[in-house]
MILUM-183370 format. One record per residue (C-alpha): residue in one letter; x, y, z. Coordinates in pm, 1 decimal, always signed. Last residue first. Example, Ala and Ser with C-alpha at 12.3 -4.5 7.8 and 13.67 -1.06 7.14 Angstrom:
% MILUM-183370
rest_east_north_up
S_+1367.0_-106.0_+714.0 $
A_+1230.0_-450.0_+780.0 $
//
This chain:
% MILUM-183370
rest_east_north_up
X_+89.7_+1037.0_-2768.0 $
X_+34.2_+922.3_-2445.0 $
X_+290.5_+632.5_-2453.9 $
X_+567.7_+844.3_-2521.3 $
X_+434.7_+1082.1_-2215.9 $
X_+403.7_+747.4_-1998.1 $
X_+795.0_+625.6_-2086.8 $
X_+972.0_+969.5_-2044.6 $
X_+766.6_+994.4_-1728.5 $
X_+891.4_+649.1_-1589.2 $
X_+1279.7_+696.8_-1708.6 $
X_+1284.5_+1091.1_-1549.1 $
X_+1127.1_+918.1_-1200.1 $
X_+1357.2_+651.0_-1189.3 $
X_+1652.7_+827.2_-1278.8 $
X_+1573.7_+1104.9_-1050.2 $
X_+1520.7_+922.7_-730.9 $
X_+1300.9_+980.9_-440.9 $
X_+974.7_+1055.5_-542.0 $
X_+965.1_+767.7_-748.0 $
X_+1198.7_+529.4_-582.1 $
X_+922.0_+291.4_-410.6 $
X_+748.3_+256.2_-699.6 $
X_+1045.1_+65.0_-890.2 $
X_+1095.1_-182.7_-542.6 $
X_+870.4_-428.6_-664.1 $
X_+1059.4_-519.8_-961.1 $
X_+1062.4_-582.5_-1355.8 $
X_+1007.1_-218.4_-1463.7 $
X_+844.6_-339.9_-1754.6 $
X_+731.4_-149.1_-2054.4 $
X_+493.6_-281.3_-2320.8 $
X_+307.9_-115.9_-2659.8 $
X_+66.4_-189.8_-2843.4 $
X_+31.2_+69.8_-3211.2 $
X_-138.8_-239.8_-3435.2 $
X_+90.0_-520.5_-3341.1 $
X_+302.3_-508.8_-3064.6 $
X_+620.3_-350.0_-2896.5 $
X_+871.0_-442.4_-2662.8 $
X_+1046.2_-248.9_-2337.5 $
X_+1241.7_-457.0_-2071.2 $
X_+1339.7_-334.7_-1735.2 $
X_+1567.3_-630.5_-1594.2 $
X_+1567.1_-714.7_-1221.8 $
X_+1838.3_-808.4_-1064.1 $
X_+1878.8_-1167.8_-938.3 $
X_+2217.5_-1269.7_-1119.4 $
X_+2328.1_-1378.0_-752.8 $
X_+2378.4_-1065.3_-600.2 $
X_+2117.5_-786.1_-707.5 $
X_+2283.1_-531.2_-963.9 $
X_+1950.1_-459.3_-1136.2 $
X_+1929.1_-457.0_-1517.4 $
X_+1873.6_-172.3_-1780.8 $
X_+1701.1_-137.7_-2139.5 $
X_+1667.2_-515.0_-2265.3 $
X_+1456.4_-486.4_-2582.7 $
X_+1204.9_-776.1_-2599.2 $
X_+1146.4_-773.1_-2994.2 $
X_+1094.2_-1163.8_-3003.1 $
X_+845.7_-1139.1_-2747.0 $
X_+937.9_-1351.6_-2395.5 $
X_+809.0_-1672.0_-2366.7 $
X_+1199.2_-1847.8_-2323.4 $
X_+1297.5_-1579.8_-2060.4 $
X_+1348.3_-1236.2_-1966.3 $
X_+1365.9_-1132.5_-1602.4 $
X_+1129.4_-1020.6_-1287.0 $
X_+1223.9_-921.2_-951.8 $
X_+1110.3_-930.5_-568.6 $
X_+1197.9_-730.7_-263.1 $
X_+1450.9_-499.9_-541.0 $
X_+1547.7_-352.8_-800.2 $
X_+1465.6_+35.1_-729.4 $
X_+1780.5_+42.9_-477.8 $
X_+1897.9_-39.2_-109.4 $
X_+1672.4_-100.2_+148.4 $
X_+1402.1_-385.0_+152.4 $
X_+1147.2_-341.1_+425.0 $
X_+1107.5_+48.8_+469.5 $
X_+1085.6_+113.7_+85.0 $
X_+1172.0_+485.1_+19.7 $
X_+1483.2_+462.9_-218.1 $
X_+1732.9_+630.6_-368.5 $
X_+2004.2_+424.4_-596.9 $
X_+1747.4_+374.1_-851.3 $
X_+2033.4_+476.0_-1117.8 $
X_+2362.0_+353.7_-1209.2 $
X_+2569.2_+420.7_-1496.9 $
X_+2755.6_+109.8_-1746.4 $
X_+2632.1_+226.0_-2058.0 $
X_+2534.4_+643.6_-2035.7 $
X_+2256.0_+801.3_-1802.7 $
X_+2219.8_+1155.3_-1861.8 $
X_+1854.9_+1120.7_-1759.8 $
X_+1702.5_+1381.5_-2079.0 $
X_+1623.2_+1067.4_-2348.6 $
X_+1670.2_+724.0_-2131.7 $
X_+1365.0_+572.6_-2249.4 $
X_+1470.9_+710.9_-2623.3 $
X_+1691.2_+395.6_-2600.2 $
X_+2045.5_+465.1_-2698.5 $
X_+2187.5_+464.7_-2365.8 $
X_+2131.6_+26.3_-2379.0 $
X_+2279.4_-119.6_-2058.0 $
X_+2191.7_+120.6_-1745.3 $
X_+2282.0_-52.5_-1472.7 $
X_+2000.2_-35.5_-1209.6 $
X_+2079.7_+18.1_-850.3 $
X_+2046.2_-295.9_-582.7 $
X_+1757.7_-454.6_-356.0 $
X_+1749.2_-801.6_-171.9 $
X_+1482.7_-965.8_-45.3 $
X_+1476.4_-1243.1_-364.8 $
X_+1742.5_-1173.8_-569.0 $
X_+1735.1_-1483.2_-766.9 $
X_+1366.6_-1667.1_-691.6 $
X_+1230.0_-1614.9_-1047.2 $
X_+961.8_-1351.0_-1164.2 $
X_+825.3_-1329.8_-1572.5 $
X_+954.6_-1082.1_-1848.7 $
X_+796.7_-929.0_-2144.7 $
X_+488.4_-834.8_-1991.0 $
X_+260.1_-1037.5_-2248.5 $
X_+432.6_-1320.4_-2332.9 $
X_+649.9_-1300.5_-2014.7 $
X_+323.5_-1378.7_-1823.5 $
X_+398.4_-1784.1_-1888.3 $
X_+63.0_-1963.1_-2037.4 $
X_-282.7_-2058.3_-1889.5 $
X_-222.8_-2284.1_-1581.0 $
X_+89.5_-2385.3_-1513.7 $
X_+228.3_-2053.6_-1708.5 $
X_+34.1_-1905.6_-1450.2 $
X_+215.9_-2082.9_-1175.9 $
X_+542.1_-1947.8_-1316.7 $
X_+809.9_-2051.4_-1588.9 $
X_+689.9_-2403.1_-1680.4 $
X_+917.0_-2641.1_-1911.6 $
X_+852.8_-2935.6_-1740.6 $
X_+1224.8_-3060.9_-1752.6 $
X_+1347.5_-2732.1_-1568.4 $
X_+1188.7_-2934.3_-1245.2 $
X_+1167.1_-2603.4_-967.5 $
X_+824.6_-2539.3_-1124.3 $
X_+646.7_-2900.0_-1069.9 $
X_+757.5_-2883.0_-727.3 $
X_+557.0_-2569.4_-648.6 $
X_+246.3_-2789.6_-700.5 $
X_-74.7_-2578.2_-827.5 $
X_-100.0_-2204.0_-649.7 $
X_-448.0_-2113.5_-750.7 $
X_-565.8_-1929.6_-558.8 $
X_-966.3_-1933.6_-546.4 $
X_-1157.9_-1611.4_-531.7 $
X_-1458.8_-1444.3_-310.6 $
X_-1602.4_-1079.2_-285.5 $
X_-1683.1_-1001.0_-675.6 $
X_-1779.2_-1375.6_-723.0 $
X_-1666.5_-1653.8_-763.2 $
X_-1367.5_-1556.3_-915.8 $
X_-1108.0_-1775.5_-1039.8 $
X_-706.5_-1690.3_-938.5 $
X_-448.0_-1765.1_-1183.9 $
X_-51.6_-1665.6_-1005.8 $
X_+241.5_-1481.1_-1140.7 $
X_+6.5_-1186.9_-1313.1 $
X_+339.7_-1022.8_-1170.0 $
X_+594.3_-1083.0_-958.8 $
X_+751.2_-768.5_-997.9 $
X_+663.6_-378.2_-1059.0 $
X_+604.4_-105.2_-1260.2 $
X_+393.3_-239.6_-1558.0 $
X_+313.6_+1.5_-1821.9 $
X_+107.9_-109.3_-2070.7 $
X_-3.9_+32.4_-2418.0 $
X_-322.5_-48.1_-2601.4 $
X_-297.4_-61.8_-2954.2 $
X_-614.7_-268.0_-3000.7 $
X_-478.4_-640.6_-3095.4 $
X_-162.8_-641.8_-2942.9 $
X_-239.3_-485.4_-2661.5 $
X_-575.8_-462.0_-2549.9 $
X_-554.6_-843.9_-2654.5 $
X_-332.8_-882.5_-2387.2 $
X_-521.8_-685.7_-2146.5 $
X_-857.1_-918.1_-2172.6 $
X_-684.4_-1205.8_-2188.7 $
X_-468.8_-1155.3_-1861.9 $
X_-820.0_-1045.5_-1687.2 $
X_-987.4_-1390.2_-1832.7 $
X_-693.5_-1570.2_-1709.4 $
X_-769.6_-1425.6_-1369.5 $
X_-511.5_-1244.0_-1229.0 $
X_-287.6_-1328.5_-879.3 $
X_+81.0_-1092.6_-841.6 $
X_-29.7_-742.5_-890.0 $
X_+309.2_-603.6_-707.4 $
X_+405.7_-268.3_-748.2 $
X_+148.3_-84.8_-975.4 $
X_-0.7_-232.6_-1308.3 $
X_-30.2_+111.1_-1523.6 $
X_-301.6_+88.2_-1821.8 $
X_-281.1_+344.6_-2121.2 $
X_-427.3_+472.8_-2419.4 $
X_-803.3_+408.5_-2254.5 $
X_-1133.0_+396.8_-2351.4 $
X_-1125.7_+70.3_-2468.4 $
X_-984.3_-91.1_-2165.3 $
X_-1347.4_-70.5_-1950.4 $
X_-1271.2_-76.2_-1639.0 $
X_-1658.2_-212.9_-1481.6 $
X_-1609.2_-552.5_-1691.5 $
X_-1573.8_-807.4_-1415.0 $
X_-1212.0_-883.6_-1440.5 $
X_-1079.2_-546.6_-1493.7 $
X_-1299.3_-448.7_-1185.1 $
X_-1175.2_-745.5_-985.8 $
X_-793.2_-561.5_-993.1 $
X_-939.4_-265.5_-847.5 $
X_-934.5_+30.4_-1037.3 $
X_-810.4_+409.4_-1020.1 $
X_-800.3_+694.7_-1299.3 $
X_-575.8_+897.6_-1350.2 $
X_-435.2_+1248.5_-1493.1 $
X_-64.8_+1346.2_-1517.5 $
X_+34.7_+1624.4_-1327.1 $
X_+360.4_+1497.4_-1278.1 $
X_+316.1_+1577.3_-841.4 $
X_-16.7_+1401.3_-925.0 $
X_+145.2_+1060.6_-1105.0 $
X_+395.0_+1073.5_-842.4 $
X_+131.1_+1078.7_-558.1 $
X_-70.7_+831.4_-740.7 $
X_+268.9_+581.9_-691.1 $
X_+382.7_+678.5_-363.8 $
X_+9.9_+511.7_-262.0 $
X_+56.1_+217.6_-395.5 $
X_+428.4_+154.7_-263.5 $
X_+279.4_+278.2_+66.5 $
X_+0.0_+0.0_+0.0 $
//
């Protein structure tokens, strides 16, 4: 929630306009996707229905709908509603995701298919609790246009979250894989120990659709805070405005 919360105050301190949903709103029909450019997932929407993962994907590709997703562990886990007050997790066998033999990348992918289709990226355990800088790895990207970051800088050293110190990547992280689009560009990654930093992707889709992933839970948490973060995230909603 303060991750939530440091969120719509960035987005007002921008002046950029919003509007605010609940998760089962997408799923039941009251957001309606059409009559918007763009959709922001906030820090950490980790359970979806596979109707509410349908629904936004083909917002994407199919209706030129652009996504920005600033956080990790995403759309990791299918739910089914009951109804609007009740759902089912569904969390399968854990043991069929740590054998690399069956091929699945998250509990979703279990279920419906891997969330890197569609995000461009999908969690894994490295770097879990920890939190680290980005390293900026492609300065050409117009994501970067007006930071001053060059190859090799660091930024989402600042950070507010109270729980996991220490950079934008961070608490939990998201990286390419097998699913991911063919036109996944890799913009930054995390400097987590252990190969766990998160990497913020950008790819694009049919018809105008558009993608941008932040990759970790920890990207809200530096908005206010840290320049990099804040200059990358407007440069990416303003492009996606247009």
């Amino acid at each position: 929630a303060p991750a939530e919360w440091r969120l719509l105050g960035w987005l007002e301190r921008e002046g950029v306009p919003y509007d605010v949903y609940s998760e089962t709103q997408l799923h039941f029909g009251t957001l309606d996707l059409s009559a918007y450019k763009v959709l922001i997932l906030g820090p950490h929407p980790e359970y979806w229905s596979s109707h509410m993962y349908d629904r936004v994907k083909k917002w994407v590709y199919e209706e030129g709908g652009r996504l920005v997703y600033l956080g990790g562990n995403g759309i990791n886990c299918d739910v089914e509603f009951v109804d609007e007050q009740t759902c089912i997790y569904r969390n399968e066998d854990a043991r069929q995701l740590r054998d690399p033999a069956n091929g699945f990348e998250s509990r979703f992918h279990q279920r419906h298919e891997s969330e890197a289709n569609l995000l461009g990226v999908v969690y894994d355990e490295r770097g879990i609790m920890t939190a680290a800088p980005y390293e900026v790895v492609d300065e050409s990207h117009w994501v970067f246009e007006g930071t001053g970051l060059n190859n090799g800088d660091r930024f989402g050293l600042k950070s507010l979250h109270e729980r996991i110190p220490g950079g934008a990547s961070g608490h939990e992280t998201d990286k390419r894989s097998a699913s991911s689009p063919e036109d996944t560009r890799l913009l930054a990654r995390g400097l987590n120990p252990d190969g766990g930093g998160a990497e913020m992707v950008i790819h694009g889709a049919s018809r105008g659709g558009a993608v941008f992933s932040a990759g970790s839970i920890c990207w809200c948490a530096s908005l206010l805070v840290d320049d990099g973060v804040s200059k990358i995230t407007a440069n990416v909603l303003r492009r996606f405005l247009r």
